[in-house]
C-alpha positions as CSV (number, residue, x, y, z in Angstrom):
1,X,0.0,0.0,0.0
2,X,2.8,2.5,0.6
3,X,3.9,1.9,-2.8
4,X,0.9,4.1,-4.3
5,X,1.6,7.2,-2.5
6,X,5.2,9.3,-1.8
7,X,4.8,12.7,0.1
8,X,6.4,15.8,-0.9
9,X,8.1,16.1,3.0
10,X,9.9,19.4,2.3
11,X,7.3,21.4,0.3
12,X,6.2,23.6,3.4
13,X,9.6,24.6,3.5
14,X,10.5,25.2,-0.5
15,X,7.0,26.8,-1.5
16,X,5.5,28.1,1.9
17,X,2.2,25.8,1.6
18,X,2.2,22.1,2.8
19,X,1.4,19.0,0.9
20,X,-2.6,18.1,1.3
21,X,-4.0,14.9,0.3
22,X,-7.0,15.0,-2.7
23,X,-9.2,11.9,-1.0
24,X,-11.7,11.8,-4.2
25,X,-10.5,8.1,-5.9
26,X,-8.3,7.3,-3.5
27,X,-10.1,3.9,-1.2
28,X,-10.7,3.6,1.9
29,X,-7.8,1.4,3.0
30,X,-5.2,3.9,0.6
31,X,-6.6,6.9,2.7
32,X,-6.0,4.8,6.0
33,X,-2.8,3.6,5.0
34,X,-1.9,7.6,4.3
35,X,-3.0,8.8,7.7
36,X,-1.0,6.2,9.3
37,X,2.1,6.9,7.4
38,X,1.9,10.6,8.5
39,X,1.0,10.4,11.7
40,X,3.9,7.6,12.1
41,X,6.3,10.8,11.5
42,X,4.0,12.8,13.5
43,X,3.4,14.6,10.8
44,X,0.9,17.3,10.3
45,X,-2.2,16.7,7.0
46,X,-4.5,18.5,5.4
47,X,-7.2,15.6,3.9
48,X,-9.7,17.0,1.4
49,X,-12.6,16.2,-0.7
50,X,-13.3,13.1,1.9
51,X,-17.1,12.8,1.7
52,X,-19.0,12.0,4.9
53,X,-20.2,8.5,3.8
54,X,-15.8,7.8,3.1
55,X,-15.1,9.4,6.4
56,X,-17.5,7.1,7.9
57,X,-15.8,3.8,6.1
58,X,-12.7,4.5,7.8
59,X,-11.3,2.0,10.3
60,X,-12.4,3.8,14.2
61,X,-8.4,4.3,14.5
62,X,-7.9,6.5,11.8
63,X,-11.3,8.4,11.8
64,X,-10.4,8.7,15.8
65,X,-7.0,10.8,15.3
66,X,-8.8,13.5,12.4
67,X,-11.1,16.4,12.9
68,X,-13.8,15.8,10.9
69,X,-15.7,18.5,9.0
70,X,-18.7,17.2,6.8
71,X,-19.9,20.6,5.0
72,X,-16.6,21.4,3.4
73,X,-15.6,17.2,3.8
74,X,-11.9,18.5,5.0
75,X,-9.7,16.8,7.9
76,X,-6.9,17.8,9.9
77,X,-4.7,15.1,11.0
78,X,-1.9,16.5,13.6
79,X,-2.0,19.9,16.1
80,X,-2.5,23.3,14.7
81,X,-0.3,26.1,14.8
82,X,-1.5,28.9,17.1
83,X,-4.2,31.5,14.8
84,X,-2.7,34.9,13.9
85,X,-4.6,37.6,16.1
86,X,-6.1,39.2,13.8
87,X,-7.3,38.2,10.5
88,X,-5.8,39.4,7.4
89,X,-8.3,37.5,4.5
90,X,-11.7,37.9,4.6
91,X,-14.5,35.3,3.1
92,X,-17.7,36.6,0.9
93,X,-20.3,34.5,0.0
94,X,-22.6,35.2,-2.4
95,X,-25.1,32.8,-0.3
96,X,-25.6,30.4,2.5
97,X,-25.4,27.6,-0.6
98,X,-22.0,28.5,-1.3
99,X,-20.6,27.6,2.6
100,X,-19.2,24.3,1.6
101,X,-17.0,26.0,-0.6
102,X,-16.0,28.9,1.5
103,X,-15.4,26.5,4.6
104,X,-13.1,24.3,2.7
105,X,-11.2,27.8,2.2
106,X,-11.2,28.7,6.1
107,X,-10.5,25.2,7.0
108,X,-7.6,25.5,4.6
109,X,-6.2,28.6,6.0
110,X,-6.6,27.7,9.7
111,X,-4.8,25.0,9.0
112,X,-1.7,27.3,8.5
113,X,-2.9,29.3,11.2
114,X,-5.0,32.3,9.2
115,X,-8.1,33.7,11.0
116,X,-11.0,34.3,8.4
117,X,-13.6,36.8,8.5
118,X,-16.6,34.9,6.9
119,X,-19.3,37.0,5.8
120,X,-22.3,34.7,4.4
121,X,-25.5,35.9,1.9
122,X,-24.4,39.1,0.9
123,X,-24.8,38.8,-3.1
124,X,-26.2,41.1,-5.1
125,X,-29.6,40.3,-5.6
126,X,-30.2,42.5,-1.8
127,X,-26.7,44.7,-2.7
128,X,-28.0,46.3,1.1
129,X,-26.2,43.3,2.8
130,X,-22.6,43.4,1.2
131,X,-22.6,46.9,1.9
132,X,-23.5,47.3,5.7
133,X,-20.3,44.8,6.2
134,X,-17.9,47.0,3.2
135,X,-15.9,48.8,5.9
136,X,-15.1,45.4,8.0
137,X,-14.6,43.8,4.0
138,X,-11.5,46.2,3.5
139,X,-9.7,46.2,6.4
140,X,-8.8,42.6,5.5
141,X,-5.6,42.4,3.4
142,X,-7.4,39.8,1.0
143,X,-10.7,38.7,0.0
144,X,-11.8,35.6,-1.3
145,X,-15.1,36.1,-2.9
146,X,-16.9,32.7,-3.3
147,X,-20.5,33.0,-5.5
148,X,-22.6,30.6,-7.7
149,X,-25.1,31.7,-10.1
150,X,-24.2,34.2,-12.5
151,X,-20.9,35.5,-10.4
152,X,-21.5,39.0,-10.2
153,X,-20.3,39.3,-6.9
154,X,-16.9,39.2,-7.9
155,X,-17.0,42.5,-10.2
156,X,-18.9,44.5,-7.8
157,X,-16.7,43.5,-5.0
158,X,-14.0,44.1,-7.1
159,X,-15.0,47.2,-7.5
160,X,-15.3,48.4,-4.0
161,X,-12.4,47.5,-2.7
162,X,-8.5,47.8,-2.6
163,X,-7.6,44.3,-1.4
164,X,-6.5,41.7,-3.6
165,X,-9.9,39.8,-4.6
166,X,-9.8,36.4,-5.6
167,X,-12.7,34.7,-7.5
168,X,-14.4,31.2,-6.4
169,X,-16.9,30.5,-8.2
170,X,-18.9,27.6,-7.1
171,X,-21.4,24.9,-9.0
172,X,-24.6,26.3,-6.9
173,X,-27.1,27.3,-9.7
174,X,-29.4,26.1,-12.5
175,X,-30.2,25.8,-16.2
176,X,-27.4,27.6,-17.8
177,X,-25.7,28.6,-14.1
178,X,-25.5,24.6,-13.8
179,X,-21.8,23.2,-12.7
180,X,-20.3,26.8,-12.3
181,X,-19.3,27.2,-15.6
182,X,-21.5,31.0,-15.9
183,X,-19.9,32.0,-12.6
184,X,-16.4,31.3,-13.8
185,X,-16.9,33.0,-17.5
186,X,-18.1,35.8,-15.3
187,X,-15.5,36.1,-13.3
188,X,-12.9,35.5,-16.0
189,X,-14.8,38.3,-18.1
190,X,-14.8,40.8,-15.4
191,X,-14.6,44.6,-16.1
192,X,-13.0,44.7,-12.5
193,X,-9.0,45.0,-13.0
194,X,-6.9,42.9,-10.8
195,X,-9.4,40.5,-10.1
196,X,-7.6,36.7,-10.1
197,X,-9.7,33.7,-10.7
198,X,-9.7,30.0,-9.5
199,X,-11.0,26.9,-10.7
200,X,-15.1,26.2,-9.8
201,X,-15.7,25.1,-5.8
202,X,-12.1,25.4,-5.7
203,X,-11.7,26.8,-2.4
204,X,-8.3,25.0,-1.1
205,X,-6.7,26.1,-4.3
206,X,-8.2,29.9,-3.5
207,X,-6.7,29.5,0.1
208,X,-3.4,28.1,-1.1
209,X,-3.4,31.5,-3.5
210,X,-4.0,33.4,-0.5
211,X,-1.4,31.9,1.6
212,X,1.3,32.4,-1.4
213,X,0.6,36.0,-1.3
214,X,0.5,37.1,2.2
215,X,4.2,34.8,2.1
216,X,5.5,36.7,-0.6
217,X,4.5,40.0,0.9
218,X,6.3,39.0,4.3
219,X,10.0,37.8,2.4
220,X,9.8,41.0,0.3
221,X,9.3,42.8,3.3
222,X,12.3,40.4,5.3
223,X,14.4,41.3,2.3
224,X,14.2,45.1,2.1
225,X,14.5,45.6,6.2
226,X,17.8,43.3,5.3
227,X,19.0,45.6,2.9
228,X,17.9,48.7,4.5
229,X,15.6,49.7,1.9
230,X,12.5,49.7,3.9
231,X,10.5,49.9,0.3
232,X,8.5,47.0,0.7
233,X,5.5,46.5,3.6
234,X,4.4,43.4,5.0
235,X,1.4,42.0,5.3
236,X,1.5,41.4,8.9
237,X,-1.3,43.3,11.1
């Protein structure tokens, strides 16, 4: 069984985000046989995509060392490092059917110790809601902005603020807003510069974005105090 996975040990330490494990087609007994290698080194995972009815398959051992989360069907294996005091990314949600999504983004951060700002059903269709939260919205550093439908959160969010946005669109809709695909042309269409854009209910790979940026924004900063420059500021309140 160990010969149909090898982990990626050091990529926390070359790329600043760690290995996670994709659980959709992996068995039960290949997922089991991964927790138990990891947790041999007392190693620290992030397991995604594990459905509730997988999670329950799992021998009692392994399901007993994971927190469990069946809306955004994430697992921790290992402790988490202490939470940042005050978060720097902030969560939109077009609506409460786009939480799955948005939680596998939290759950994704926490697990590198970000605090998240979640603020749920605030799309467009009532535009009163997104804006009786817009100051709390841009005092965060980034926003991920995860809608469904016809996406057109992300432009008027976009809009409206000066922190990096990233785009999520998720599969919630029907007819033609079916599977995401009109929330992601949306977004990749949008009149709002700077706006970046994942893949649909892609909320680890949104979170993994995140995480890349607030690093690169700290060694910049670590690099110009070293040189005296001071040019550069980090994202670190």
């Amino acid at each position: 069984m160990a010969d149909d996975f090898r982990f990626d040990w050091d990529r926390a330490a070359r790329t600043g985000t760690s290995e996670a494990v994709l659980c959709d087609g992996k068995s039960e007994a290949q997922i089991a046989a991964i927790v138990q290698h990891v947790a041999a080194r007392s190693g620290r995972l992030l397991l995604t995509r594990l459905a509730a009815d997988r999670h329950a398959q799992l021998p009692a051992a392994t399901r007993g060392v994971l927190d469990y989360d069946e809306i955004s069907r994430t697992a921790f294996l290992g402790p988490l490092p202490p939470l940042r005091a005050a978060a720097r990314v902030a969560i939109v949600c077009g609506g409460t059917s786009d939480v799955p999504v948005a939680i596998e983004a939290e759950r994704t951060l926490r697990f590198a110790g970000e605090a998240v700002s979640r603020y749920v059903d605030v799309g467009v269709a009532g535009l009163w809601r997104l804006m009786e939260h817009l100051d709390d919205i841009r005092a965060h550093h980034i926003v991920l902005c995860v809608a469904g439908m016809e996406g057109a959160l992300f432009s008027v969010l976009t809009g409206l603020v000066a922190s990096a946005v990233i785009a999520v669109p998720t599969s919630v809709g029907y007819g033609v807003a079916a599977g995401g695909r009109a929330a992601l042309h949306s977004a990749l269409a949008s009149c709002a510069s700077g706006l970046a854009v994942v893949n649909i209910d892609n909320g680890f790979g949104a979170a993994h974005v995140a995480l890349r940026m607030l690093g690169a924004h700290a060694a910049l900063a670590d690099r110009g105090n070293a040189t005296g420059t001071g040019s550069v500021q980090a994202i670190e309140d």
